[in-house]
BADRENKOL-820386 format. One record per residue: x negated, y, z negated of N, C-alpha, C in turn; residue in three letters. Coordinates in nm, 2 decimals. Example, Ala and Ser with C-alpha at 12.3 -4.5 7.8 and 13.67 -1.06 7.14 Angstrom:
BEGIN
-1.32,-0.57,-0.78,-1.23,-0.45,-0.78,-1.32,-0.33,-0.78,ALA
-1.28,-0.22,-0.71,-1.37,-0.11,-0.71,-1.29,0.00,-0.79,SER
This chain:
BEGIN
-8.58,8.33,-10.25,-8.68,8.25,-10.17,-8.71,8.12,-10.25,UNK
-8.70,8.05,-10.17,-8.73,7.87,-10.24,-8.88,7.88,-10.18,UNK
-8.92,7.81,-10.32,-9.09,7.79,-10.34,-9.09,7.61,-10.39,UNK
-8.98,7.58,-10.34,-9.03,7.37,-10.38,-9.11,7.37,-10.26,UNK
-9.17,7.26,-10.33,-9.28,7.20,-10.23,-9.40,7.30,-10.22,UNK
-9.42,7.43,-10.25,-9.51,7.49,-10.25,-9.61,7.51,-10.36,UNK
-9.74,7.55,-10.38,-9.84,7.51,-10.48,-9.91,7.65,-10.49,UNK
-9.95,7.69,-10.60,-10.01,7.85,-10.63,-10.16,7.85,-10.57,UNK
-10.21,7.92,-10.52,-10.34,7.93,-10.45,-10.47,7.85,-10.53,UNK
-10.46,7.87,-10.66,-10.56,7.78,-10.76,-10.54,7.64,-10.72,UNK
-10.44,7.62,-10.71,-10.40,7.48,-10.72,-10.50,7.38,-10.59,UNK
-10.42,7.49,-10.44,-10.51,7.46,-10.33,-10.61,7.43,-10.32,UNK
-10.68,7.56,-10.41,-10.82,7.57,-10.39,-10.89,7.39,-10.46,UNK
-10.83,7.40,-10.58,-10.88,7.25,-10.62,-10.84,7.14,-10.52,UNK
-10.75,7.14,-10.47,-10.66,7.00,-10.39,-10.79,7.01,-10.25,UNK
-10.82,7.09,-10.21,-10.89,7.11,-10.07,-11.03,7.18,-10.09,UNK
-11.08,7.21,-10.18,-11.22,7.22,-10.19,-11.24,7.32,-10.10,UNK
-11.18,7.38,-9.99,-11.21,7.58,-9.96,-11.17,7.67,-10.07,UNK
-11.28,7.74,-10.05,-11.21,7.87,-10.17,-11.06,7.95,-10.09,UNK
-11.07,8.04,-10.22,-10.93,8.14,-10.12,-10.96,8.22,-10.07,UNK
-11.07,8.28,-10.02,-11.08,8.35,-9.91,-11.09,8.28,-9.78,UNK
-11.13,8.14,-9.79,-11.10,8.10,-9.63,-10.95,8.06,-9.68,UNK
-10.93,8.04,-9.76,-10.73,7.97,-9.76,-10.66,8.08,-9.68,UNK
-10.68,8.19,-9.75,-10.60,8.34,-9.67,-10.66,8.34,-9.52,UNK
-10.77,8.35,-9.50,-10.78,8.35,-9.38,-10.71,8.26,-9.32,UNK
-10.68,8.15,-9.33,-10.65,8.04,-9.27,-10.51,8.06,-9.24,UNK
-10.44,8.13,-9.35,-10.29,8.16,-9.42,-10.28,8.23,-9.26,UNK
-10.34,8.40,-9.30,-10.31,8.48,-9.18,-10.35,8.42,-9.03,UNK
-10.45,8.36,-8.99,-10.43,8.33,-8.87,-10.36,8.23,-8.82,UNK
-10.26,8.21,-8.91,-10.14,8.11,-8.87,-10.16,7.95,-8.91,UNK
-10.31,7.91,-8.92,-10.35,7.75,-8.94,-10.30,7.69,-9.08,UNK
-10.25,7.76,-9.18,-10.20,7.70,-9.27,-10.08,7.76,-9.29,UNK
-9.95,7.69,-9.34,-9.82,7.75,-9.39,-9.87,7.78,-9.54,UNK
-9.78,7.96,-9.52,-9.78,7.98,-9.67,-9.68,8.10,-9.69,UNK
-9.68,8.09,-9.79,-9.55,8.21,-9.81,-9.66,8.34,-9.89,UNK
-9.61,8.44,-9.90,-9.67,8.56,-9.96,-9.56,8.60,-10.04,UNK
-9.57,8.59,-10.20,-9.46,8.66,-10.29,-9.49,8.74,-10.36,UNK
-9.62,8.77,-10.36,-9.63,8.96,-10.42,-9.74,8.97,-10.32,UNK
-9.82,9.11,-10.32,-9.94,9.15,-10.27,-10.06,9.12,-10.26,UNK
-10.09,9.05,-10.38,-10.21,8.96,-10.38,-10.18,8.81,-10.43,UNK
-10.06,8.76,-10.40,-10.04,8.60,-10.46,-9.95,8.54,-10.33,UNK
-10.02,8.42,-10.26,-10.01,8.35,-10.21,-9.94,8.21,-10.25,UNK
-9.85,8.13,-10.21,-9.77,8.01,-10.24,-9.81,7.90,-10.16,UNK
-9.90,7.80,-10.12,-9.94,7.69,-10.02,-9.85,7.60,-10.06,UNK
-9.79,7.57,-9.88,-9.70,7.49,-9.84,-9.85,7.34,-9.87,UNK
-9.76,7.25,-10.02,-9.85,7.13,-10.03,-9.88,7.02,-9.94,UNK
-9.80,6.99,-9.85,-9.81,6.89,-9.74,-9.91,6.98,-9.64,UNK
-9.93,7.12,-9.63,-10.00,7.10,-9.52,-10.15,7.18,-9.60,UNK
-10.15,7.17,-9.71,-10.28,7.17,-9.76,-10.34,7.02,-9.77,UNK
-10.28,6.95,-9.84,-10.32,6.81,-9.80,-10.34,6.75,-9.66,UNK
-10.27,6.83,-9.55,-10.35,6.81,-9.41,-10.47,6.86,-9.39,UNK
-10.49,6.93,-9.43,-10.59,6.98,-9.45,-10.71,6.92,-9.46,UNK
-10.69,6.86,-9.60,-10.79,6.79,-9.65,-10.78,6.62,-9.56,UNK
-10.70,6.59,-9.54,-10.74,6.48,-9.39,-10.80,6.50,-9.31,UNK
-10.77,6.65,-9.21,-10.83,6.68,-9.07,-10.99,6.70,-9.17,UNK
-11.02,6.73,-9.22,-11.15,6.77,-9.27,-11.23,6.63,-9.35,UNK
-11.16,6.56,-9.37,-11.26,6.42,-9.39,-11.23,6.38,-9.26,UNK
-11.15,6.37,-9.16,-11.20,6.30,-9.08,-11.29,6.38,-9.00,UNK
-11.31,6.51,-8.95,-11.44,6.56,-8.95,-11.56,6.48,-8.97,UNK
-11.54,6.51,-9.10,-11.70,6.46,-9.17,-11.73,6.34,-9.15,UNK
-11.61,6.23,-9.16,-11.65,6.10,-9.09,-11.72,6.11,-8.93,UNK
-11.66,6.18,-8.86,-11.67,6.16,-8.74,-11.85,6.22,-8.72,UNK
-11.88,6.30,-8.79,-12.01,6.38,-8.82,-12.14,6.25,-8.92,UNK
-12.05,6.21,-8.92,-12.16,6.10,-9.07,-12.23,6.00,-8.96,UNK
């Protein structure tokens, strides 16, 4: 299994300001790509964590 381009859950969590309990949620209900490579460790696909963190400033713009 190729993990380029992917980022360890810690990493997320700093890049995008949710913790990892909404990351996983997010993971399983499909809204974020991510790979699962053991039972409790998670791999975030980095491009769509960084979408992430766009759709959610423009949010808060649009809220300001």
């Amino acid at each position: 299994m190729s993990l380029a381009g992917y980022i360890p859950m810690f990493e997320a969590v700093e890049l995008t300001g949710y913790t990892d309990g909404r990351l996983r949620q997010l993971l399983r209900a499909g809204l974020l790509k991510g790979k699962k490579v053991a039972p409790r460790l998670w791999m975030i696909d980095e491009k769509a964590a960084k979408r992430l963190v766009i759709e959610r400033n423009k949010q808060r713009s649009k809220s300001a």
